[in-house]
C-alpha positions as CSV (number, residue, x, y, z in Angstrom):
1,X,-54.9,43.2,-15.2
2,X,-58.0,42.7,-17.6
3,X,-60.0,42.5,-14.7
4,X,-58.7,45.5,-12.8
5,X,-59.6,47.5,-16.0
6,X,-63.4,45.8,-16.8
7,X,-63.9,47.0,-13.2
8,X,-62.6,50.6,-13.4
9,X,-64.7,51.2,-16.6
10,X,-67.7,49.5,-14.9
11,X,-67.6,51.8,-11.8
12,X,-67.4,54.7,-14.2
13,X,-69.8,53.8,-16.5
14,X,-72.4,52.4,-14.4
15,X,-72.2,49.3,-17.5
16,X,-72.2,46.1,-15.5
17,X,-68.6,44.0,-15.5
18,X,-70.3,41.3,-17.5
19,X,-72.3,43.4,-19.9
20,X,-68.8,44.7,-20.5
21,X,-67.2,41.2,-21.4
22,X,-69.9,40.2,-23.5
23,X,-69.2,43.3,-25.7
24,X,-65.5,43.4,-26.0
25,X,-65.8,44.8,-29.2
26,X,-68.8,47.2,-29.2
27,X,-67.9,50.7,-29.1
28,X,-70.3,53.3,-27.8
29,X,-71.3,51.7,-24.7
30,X,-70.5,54.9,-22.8
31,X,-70.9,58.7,-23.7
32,X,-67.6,61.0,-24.5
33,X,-67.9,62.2,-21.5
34,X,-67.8,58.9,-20.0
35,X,-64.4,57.7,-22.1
36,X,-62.9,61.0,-20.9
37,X,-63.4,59.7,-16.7
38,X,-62.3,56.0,-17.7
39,X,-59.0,57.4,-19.7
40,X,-58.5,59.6,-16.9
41,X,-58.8,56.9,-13.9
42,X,-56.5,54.2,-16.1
43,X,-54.1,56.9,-16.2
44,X,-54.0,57.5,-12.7
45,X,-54.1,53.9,-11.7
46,X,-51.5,52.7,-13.7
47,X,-49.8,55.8,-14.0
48,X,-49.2,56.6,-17.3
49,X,-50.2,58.7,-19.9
50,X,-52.1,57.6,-23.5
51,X,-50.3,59.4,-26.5
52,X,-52.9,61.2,-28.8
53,X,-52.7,57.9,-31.4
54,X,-53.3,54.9,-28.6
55,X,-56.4,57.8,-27.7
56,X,-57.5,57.4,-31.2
57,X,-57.8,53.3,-30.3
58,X,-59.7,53.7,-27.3
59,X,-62.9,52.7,-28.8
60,X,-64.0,49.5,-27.5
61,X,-63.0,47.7,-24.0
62,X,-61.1,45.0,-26.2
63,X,-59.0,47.7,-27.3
64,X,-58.6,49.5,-24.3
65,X,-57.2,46.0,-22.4
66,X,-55.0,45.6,-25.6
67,X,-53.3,49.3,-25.2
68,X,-53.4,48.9,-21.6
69,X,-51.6,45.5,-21.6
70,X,-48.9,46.5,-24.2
71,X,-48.4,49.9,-22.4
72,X,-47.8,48.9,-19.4
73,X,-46.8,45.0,-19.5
């Protein structure tokens, strides 16, 4: 699964997949704009939809696996 979602946010942020996993825990890789497309593409592909508070965690692509990962198992 962590895969899957390193690749959706590297299509849609144009970030490569490794650049990604070497920054687990660095937010503001990507512009607003940016965390709106990958939010809206992990919902879709998983589909199911972030409650405002996992939104407020969506900061980093460590803690975009974790919520992913609990959500959806």
């Amino acid at each position: 699964m962590k895969e899957k979602i390193i690749s959706i946010i590297a299509e849609i942020t144009k970030i490569e997949q490794t650049e990604l996993l070497e920054n687990m825990d660095t937010a503001k890789l990507w512009d607003s704009m940016k965390q709106i497309e990958v939010i809206l593409a992990l919902e879709e592909e998983y589909g199911i939809q972030f409650e405002q508070n996992e939104l407020a965690e969506l900061t980093t692509t460590g803690k975009i696996v974790d919520v992913l990962q609990r959500k959806v198992g």
